[in-house]
C-alpha positions as CSV (number, residue, x, y, z in Angstrom):
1,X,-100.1,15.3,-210.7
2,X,-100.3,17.9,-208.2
3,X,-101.3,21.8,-208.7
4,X,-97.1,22.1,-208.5
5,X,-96.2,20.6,-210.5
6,X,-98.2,23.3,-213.2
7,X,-97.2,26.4,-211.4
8,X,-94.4,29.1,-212.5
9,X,-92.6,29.8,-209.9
10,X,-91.0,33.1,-211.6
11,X,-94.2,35.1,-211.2
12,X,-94.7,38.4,-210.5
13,X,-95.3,39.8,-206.7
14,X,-96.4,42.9,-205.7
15,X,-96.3,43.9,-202.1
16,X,-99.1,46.4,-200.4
17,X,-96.8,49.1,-199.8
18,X,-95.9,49.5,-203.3
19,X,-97.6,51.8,-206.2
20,X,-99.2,51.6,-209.0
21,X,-96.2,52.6,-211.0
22,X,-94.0,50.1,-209.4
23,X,-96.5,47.4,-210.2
24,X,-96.7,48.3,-214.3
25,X,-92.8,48.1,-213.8
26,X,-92.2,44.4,-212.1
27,X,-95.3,43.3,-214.8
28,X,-93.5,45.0,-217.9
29,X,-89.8,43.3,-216.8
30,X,-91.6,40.1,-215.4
31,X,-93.3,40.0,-219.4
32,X,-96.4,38.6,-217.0
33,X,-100.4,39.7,-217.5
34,X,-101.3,40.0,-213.6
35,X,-99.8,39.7,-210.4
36,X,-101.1,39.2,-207.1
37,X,-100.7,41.8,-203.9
38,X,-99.3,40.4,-201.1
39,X,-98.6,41.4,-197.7
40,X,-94.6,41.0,-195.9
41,X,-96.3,37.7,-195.1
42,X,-96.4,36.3,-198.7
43,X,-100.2,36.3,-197.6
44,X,-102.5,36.9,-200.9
45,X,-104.4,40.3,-200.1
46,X,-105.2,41.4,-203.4
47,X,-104.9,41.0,-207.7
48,X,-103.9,43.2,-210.4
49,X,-104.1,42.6,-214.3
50,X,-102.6,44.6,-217.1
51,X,-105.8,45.6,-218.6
52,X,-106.3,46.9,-215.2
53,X,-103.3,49.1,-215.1
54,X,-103.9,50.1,-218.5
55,X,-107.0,51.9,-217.2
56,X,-105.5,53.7,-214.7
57,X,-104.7,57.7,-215.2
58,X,-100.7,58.4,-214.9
59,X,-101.4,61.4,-212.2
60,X,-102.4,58.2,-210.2
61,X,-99.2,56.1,-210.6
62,X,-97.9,57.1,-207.4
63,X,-100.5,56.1,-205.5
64,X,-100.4,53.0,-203.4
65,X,-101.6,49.5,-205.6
66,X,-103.6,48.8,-202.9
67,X,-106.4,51.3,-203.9
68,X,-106.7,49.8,-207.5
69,X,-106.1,45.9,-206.7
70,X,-109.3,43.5,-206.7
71,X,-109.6,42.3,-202.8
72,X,-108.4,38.8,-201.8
73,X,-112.2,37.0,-201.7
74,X,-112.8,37.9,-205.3
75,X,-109.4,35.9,-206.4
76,X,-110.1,32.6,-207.7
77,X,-107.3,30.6,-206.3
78,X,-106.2,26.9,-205.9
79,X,-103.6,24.9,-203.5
80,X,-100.7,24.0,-204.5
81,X,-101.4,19.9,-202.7
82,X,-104.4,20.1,-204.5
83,X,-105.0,17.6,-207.8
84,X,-104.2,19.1,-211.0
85,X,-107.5,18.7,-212.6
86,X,-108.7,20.9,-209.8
87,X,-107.1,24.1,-211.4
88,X,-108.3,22.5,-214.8
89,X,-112.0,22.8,-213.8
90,X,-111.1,25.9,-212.4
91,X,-109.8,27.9,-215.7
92,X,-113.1,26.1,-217.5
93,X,-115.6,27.5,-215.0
94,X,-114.1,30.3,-214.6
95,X,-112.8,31.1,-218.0
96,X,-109.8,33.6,-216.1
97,X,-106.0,33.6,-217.6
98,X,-104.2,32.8,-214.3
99,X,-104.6,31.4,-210.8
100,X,-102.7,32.1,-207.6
101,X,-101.4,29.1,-206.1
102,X,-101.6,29.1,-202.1
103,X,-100.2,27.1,-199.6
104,X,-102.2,25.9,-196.9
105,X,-101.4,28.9,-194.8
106,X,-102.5,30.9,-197.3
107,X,-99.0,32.6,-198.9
108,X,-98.5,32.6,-202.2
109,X,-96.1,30.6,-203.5
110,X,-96.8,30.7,-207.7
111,X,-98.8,30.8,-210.4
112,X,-100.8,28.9,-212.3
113,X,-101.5,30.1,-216.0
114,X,-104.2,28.7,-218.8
115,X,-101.5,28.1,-221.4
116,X,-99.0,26.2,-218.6
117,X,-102.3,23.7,-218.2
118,X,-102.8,23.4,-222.0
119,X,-99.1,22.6,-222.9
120,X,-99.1,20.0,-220.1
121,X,-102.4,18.4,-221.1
122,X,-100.7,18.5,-224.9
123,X,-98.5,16.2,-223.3
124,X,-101.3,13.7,-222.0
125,X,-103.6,13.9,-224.9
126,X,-101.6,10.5,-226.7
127,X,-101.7,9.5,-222.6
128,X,-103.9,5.9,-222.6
129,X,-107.3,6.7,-220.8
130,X,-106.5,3.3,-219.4
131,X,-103.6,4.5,-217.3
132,X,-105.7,7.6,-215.8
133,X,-108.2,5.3,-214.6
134,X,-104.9,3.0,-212.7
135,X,-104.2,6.5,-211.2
136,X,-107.9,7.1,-210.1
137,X,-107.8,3.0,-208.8
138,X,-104.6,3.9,-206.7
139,X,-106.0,6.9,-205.1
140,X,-109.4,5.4,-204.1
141,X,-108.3,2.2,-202.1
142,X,-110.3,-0.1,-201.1
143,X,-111.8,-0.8,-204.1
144,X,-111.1,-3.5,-206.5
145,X,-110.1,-3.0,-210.1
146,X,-112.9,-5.0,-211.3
147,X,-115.0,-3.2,-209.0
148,X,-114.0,0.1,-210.6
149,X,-114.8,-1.4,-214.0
150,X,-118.3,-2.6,-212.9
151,X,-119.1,1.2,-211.9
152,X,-117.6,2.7,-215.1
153,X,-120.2,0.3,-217.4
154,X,-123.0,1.6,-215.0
155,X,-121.9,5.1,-215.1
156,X,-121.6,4.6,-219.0
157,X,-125.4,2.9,-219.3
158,X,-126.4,6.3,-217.7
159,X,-124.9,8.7,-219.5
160,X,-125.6,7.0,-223.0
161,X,-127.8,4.7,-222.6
162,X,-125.7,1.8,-224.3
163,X,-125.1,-1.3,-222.8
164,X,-121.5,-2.1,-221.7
165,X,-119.9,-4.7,-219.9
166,X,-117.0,-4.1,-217.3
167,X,-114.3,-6.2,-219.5
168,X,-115.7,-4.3,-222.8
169,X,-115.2,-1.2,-221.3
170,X,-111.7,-2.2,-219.7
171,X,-110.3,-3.1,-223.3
172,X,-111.8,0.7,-224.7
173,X,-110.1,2.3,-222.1
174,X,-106.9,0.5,-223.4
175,X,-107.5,1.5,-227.0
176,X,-108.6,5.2,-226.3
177,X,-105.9,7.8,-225.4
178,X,-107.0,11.0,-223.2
179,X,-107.2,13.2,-226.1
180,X,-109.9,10.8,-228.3
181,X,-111.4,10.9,-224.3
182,X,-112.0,14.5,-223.7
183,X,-113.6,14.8,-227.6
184,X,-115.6,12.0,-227.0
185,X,-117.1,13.3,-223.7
186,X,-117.9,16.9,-225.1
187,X,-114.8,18.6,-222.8
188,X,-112.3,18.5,-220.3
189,X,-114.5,19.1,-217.5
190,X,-117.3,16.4,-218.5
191,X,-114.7,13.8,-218.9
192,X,-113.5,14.8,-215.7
193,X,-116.9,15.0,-214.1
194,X,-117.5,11.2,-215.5
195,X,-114.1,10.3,-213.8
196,X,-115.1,11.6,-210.5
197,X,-119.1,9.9,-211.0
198,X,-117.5,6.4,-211.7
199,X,-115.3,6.9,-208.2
200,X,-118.3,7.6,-206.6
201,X,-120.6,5.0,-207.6
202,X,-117.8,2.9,-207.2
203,X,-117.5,4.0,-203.3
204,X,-121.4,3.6,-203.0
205,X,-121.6,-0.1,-204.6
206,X,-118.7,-1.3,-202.0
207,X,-120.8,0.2,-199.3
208,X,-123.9,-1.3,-200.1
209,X,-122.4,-4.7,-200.6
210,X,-121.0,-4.3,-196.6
211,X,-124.4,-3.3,-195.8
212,X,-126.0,-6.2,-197.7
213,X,-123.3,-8.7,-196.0
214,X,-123.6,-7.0,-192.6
């Protein structure tokens, strides 16, 4: 799943040659919490919340946005071709409400917000761990399914320091949906973080093995 396929599309937009007034009025008929400032590019130059507006004095609603907006390098933001656990990670590191979503190019072309993520991971949580790991198997190549096992019962023997053998830990992943996962692990982003370690070590055995063979 791709950042995309999380984003609203219908978000709120406010362009740098409009005021501050204009931008409480696009929020308040949008019913959104922040908005980003863009230029007649669709290029992200700045970020606005409510809270933000809220604080501002109503002798200064005619002045440009611009002069209250927080500038484009202290957005958090995400692609729109990037993975979805990317903007995951971000909203648990971060701990912010919502996330511009670029393009490559660097317009904005929607929105990412926390509760969009949590009502699409609602929708994995009965999801068999078993079937994320097929995903993470497609995307790395090269590598064997048994191979992938092998580095999840190594990864496992470090992070716990129980025992596991690749079949025993293919038929928990089958039993285990992502939801008993993420409680299991202590989070959403160490389960993820475990996810991305097995890929790894997975990588690094095939290497060494070429090595060895070469």
């Amino acid at each position: 799943m791709k950042v995309r396929d999380l984003m609203d599309k219908n978000f709120a937009k406010i362009y740098v040659d409009e005021t501050v007034e204009d931008a409480i009025n696009l929020l308040k008929k949008k019913k959104r919490f922040s908005a980003p400032i863009v230029d007649k590019e669709d290029k992200l130059v700045g970020w606005v919340t409510t809270l933000e507006l809220l604080g501002i004095s109503e002798k200064d609603f005619k002045k440009p946005i611009t002069e209250f907006m927080r500038p484009a390098e202290e957005v958090i933001t995400v692609y729109e071709d990037n993975e979805a656990r990317d903007v995951v990670l971000k909203f648990v590191k971060y701990k912010v409400v919502s996330i511009p979503v670029l393009t490559r190019d660097g317009r904005v072309v929607g929105m990412v917000r926390n509760c969009d993520v949590v009502k699409t991971l609602a929708k994995l949580y009965e999801i068999p761990v078993y079937k994320i790991f097929k995903e993470l198997h497609n995307h790395i190549g090269d590598i064997s399914w048994e191979e992938l096992m092998e580095a999840a019962a190594v990864v496992t023997k470090r992070m716990t320091g129980k025992e596991i053998t690749p079949k025993e830990y293919e038929e928990r992943i089958k039993k285990t949906t992502f939801g008993k996962a993420i409680w299991a692990c202590g989070g959403l982003e160490k389960f993820f973080v475990g996810l991305i370690e097995i890929g790894m070590v997975a990588l690094a055995r095939k290497l060494a093995k070429r090595r060895k063979g070469g």
